[in-house]
C-alpha positions, -999 to +999 in steps of 0.1 A: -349-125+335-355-089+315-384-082+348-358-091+375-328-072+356-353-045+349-365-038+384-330-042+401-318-014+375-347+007+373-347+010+415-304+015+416-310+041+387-334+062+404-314+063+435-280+074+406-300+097+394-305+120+428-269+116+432-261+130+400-288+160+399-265+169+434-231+169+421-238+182+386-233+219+399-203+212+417-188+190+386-191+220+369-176+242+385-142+222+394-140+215+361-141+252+354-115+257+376-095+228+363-092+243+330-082+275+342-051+260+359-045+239+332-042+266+311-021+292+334+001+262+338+002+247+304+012+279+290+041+284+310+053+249+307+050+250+267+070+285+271+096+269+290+100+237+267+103+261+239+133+282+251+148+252+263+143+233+227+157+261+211+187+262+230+194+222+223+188+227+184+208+259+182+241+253+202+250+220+179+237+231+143+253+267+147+286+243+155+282+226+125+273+260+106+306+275+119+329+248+110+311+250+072+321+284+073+356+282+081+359+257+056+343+279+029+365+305+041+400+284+041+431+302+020+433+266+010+397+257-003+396+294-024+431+283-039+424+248-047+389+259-061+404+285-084+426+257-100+410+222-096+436+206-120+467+214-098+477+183-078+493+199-052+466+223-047+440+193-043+464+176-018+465+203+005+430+208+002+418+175+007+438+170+038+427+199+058+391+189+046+394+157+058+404+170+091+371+189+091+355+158+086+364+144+116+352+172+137+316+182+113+288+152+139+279+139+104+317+127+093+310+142+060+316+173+041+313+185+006+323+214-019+307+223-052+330+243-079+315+269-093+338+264-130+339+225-135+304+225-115+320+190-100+304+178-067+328+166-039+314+146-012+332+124+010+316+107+042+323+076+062+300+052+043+310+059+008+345+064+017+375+092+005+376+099-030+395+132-049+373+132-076+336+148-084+308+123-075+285+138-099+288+170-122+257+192-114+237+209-145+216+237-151+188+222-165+184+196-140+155+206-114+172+186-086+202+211-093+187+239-088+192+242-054+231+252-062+223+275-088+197+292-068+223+292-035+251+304-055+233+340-069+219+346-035+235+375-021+229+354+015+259+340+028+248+309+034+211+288+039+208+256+056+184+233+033+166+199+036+174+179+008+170+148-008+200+140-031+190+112-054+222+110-069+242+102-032+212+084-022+207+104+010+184+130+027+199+159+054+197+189+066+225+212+043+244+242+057+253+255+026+281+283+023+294+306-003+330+304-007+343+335-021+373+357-026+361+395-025+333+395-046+342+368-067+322+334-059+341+301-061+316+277-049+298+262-023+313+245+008+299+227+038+282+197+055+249+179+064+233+159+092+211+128+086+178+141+081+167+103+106+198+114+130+186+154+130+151+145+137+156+121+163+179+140+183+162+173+185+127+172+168+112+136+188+101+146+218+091+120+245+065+146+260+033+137+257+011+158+234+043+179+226+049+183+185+081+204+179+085+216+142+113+241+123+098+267+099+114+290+079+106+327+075+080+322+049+065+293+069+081+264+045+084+236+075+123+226+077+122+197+104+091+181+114+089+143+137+067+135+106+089+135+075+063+132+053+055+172+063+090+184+057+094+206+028+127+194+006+147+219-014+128+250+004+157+264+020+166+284-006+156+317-015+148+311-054+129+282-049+111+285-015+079+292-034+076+257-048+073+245-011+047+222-006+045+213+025+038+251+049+028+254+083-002+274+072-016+245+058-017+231+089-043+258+101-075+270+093-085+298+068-088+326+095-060+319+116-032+317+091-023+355+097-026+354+129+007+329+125+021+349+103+019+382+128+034+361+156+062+350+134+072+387+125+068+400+163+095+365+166+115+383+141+113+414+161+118+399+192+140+371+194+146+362+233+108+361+236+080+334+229+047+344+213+018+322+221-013+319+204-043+295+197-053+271+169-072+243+155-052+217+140-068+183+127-099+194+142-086+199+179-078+231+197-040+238+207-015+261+214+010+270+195+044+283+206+067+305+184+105+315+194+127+330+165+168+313+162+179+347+145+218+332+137+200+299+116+169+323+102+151+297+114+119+298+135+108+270+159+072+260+169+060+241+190+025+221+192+010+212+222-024+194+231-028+210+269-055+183+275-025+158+268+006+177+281+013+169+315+022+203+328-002+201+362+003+171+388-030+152+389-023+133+420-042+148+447-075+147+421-071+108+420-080+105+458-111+129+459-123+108+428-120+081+447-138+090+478-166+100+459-168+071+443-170+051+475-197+067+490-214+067+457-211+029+457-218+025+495-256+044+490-261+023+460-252-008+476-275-004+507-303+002+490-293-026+462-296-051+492-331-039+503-341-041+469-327-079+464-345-092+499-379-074+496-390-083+454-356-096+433-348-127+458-383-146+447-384-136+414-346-153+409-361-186+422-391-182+389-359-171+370-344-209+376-373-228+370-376-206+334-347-218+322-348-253+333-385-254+316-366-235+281-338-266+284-366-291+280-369-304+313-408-294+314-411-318+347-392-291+365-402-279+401-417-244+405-415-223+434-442-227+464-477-213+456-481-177+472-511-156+473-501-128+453-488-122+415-458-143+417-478-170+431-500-162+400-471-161+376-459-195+387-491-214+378-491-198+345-457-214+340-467-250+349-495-244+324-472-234+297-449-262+300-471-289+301-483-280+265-448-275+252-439-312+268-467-322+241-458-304+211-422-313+215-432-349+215-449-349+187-424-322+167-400-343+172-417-376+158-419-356+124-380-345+127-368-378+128-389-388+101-373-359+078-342-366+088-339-402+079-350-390+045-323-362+041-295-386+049-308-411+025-310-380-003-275-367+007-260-401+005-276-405-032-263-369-041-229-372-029-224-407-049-239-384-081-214-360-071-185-380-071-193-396-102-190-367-122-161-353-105-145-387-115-152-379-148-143-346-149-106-351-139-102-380-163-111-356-188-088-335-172-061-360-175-070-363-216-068-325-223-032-325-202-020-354-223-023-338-258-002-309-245+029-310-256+050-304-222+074-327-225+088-315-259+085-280-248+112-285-221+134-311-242+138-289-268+131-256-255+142-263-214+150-229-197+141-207-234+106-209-230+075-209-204+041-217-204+012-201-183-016-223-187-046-218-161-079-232-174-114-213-158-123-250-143-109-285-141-107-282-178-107-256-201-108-250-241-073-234-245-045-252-253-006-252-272+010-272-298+047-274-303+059-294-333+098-294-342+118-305-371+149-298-385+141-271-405+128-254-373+101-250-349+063-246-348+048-230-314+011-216-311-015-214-286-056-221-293-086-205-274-119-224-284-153-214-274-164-225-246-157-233-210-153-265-190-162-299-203-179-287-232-146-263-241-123-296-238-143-312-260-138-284-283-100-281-277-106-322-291-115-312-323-091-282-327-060-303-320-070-330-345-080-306-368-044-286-366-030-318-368-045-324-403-038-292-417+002-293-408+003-330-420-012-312-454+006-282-459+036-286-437+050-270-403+064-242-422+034-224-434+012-209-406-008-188-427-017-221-448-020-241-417-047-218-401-067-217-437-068-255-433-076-257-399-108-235-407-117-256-434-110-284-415-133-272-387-164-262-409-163-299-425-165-308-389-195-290-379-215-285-409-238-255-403-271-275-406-262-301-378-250-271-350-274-249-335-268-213-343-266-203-306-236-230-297-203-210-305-180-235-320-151-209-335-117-206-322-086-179-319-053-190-328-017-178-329+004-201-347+046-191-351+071-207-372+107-205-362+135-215-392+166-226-382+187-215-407+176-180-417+172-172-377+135-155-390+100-162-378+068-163-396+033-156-376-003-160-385-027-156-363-068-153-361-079-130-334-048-135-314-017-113-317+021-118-312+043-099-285+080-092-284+100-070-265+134-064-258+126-047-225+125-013-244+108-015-269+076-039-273+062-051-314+032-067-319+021-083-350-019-085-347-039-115-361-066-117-384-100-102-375-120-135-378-119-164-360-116-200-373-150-216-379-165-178-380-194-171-399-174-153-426-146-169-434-113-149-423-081-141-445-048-147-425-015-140-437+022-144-426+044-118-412+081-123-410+102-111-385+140-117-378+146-135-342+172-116-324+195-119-292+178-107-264+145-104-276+115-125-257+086-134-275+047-142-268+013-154-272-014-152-250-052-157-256-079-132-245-086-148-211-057-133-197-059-097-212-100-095-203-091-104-166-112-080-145-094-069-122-084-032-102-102-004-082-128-003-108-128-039-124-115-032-157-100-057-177-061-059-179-060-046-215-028-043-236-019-017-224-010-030-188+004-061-203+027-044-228+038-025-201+044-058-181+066-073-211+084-042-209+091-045-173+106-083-172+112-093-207+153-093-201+148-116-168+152-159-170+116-167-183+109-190-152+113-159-130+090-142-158+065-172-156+062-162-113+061-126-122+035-130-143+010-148-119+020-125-091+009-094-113-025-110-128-036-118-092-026-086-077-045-073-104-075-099-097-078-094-066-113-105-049-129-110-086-132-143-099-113-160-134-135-149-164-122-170-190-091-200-196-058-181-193-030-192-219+003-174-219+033-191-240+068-173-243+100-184-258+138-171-267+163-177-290+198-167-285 
């Protein structure tokens, strides 16, 4: 196959290759040409998309900028701002406003007073209202803008804005109102910043980017919001613009822009062109200045994308080319096929037929030359794979009778101790106390439990009486079978020491439980590199006083309001340690509204994140901050949603125990 696929290209290639040597010269040239008249024509096509742009954006927003100003400049907004409190003033006010507000595109208007600093806005989604919507203040950054608009000795700026107070974004034509020198306020209107760009900066032109600047560069209106520089539309605070069309270009060509804007300026019924490398790619960029808005308008175009020169007639002279092209290639192709490729196909067949195992397979006729040669060497060849497949596969069937039998024995194995495994896991689920959880405790309390495998070595006891209630949660070493085991011994052992001292007592209970433990597993009969200690957090609710006691070794307990989070930490020692550990109780008053919780170390090690840290306390405190005041079955979801965005890819490290409760 490669020798027939291999001559048939190698012959068609050589005869491509004369062709190209041929038309390479004049390839290069009519592409020569071609740019040149893509150029000439691309230029005058941007030129004339510019003027016309400018045109569309400047006859509506100088509308809109008018009405503003004959609002600002209404006997009835000056006299209404100069006393806020008269009714009638207001009344008169508000009704010729509201008849600008049917004529402004956006159906809204607003005015700001420069005394109470109130801030009137009334549009068609929130609906007419007489009083402020928000008071504005001088030391809020977002406020700035007024401030700033209101000591500019302009008369007005037109501003893109987002107002996180109304809850939308526009473009602002701002106006002073005054009365001589005096200033009152600010009057005016906005357009939808979605509505604005749609209308006048999409354009349906292909490689055609239109954008707004203003004078120092700060971009106004851009298809891309993301580029649009918010709040820069005022004098004070243009310089903490971030987004600028000089970014956009490279080092050396920045002033070059800048030059072309200020011969704009100059020059305002005339386009200035020049060239630049945005993102890598050469374009050209076309400038025009809209002297009543200050306002400058650019437009970006790709002249490899704009379609400013009619391709048609190229398409045709392509294609005759490639016809003949194909034709030459094709006759000689033919000559090729019938002279060498034709008998080599029939070797080809009988190849493949010998590589499917049929080794019987007829070859094509002897010849007295090198095919004929070839073909003999083939019948050799598959007469001594015939035998070695024979007797290869003898042996294979022999193997594979014994893998079965081996597979068959280890999936039997397999099952039994998955058998055993979920029985166990059947046990460990039976000592926890679930059903008194939700009888007693119902919609106050949840429980995360996620053990590493089938079974795990955490676990939670719940014991109530009338005197009150005894929660805590358990993480023994280990993992698995032999951490169930363990989580055995714990309960029985917890169960002793509350049966001694009492449920009240968790300081006392844990003391026991680690006495309890080390009777258990005398030192001299466990080897020193099994870990057999455990964490606990054990909590004792009274009924009566409405207080809580906690002890804990190694395991601390959370509660949060949703502001503020307390944590009362455990004992530094485990139970069973080496050293024996010193626990004592902390008291704490339960509260309305506050949510409590103990979680073992599996959850808070969880690696997790960009760099596969742990959670930490630091994420999770944050997380009892965020949710503590919602229903705790919507905090139980929340909580596995956050530890596996978190988790990610990584696997579970350790058994994950989370129990929370309430008390109202």
């Amino acid at each position: 196959m490669a020798a027939n696929w291999g001559l048939r290209s190698k012959s068609v290639l050589a005869l491509l290759l004369a062709c190209v040597l041929a038309l390479i010269p004049s390839i290069l040239l009519g592409w020569r040409a071609m740019e040149d008249i893509r150029q000439h024509f691309g230029e005058a096509y941007v030129r004339n998309f510019t003027l016309l742009h400018r045109e569309r954006i400047l006859a509506p927003v100088a509308r809109e900028l008018a009405l503003a100003q004959r609002l600002a400049d209404s006997q009835l907004t000056r006299q209404w701002l100069r006393d806020e409190a008269d009714a009638q003033r207001s009344q008169a006010f508000f009704a010729e406003a509201e008849g600008y507000r049917g004529d402004f595109r956006d159906r809204s208007y607003f005015v700001i007073a420069a005394g109470s600093r109130g801030y009137y806005f009334n549009d068609a989604r929130q609906g007419f209202s007489a009083a402020p919507r928000y008071v504005l203040d001088p030391d809020d950054p977002e406020d700035a803008w007024f401030f700033a608009s209101l000591r500019s000795d302009a008369r007005y700026n037109l501003n893109v804005n987002i107002d996180h107070k109304l809850k939308v974004t526009k473009v602002w034509f701002n106006v002073q109102v005054r009365d001589g020198v005096e200033r009152l306020g600010l009057a005016g209107t906005g357009l939808d910043l979605s509505s604005f760009l749609e209308a006048f900066m999409v354009s349906h032109e292909a490689g055609i980017t239109p954008m707004i600047v203003s004078a120092d560069g700060a971009i106004q209106a851009h298809p891309d919001a993301r580029l649009i520089a918010y709040s820069s539309g005022v004098d004070e605070l243009a310089g903490q613009a971030r987004s600028r069309v000089f970014d956009l270009l490279e080092d050396d060509q920045r002033e070059a822009l800048r030059a072309a804007m200020r011969r704009a300026e100059d020059n305002p019924d005339a386009v200035q062109l020049l060239n630049a490398r945005i993102g890598g790619v050469e374009h050209l960029l076309a400038l025009t200045y809209i002297e009543p808005l200050g306002w400058h308008l650019l437009t970006q175009a790709d002249l490899h994308a704009v379609r400013a020169l009619d391709n048609r007639w190229v398409w045709p002279l392509l294609g005759t080319l490639v016809v003949l092209l194909a034709a030459l290639l094709l006759g000689f192709a033919y000559a090729v096929e019938r002279l060498l490729l034709h008998p080599l196909q029939r070797l080809k067949h009988s190849a493949k037929a010998i590589a499917a195992g049929y080794y019987h397979t007829d070859l094509p006729s002897p010849r007295g030359d090198e095919l004929g040669e070839l073909s003999a060497a083939f019948a050799s060849m598959a007469a001594q794979v015939s035998r070695h497949t024979a007797e290869l596969e003898g042996k294979v069937r022999e193997r594979t009778l014994a893998l079965e039998q081996a597979n068959r024995e280890m999936a039997a194995a397999h099952k039994k101790i998955d058998d055993s495994i979920d029985y166990a896991s059947l046990i460990q689920r039976a000592i926890l106390p679930d059903r008194q959880l939700s009888a007693s405790l119902d919609e106050r309390h949840f429980v995360l439990w996620k053990p590493r495998d089938v079974v795990g070595g955490d676990f939670y006891v719940y014991r109530e009486s009338a005197e009150g209630y005894l929660l805590g949660v358990v993480d023994c070493a280990g993992h698995g079978v032999p951490g169930a085991l363990m989580t055995m011994l714990a309960r029985a052992a917890i169960d002793h020491a509350v049966s001694v001292v009492g449920a009240a007592d968790p300081a006392q209970i844990l003391h026991e439980t680690d006495r309890t433990i080390r009777g258990m597993l005398r030192e001299e009969q466990v080897s020193r590199a099994l870990a057999t200690n455990m964490d606990a957090g054990l909590v004792w609710i009274d009924r009566h006083s409405h207080r809580l006691l906690f002890a804990g070794a190694k395991i601390a307990l959370f509660a949060c309001d949703g502001e503020q989070v307390q944590e009362l930490k455990g004992g530094r020692r485990a139970l069973g340690d080496k050293r024996q550990g010193e626990y004592h109780n902390q008291e704490m008053r339960v509260q309305p509204g506050w949510t409590f919780y103990l979680c073992t170390d599996g959850f808070l090690d969880q690696a997790g994140g960009e760099h596969g840290f742990g959670f930490g306390n630091a994420r999770f405190i944050e997380l009892l901050r965020s949710h503590a005041r919602r229903p705790l079955r919507e905090q139980a979801e929340l909580f596995v949603a956050s530890l596996e965005a978190y988790q990610g890819g990584q696997p579970q490290r350790d058994d994950i125990t989370v129990l929370s409760f309430r008390f109202d």
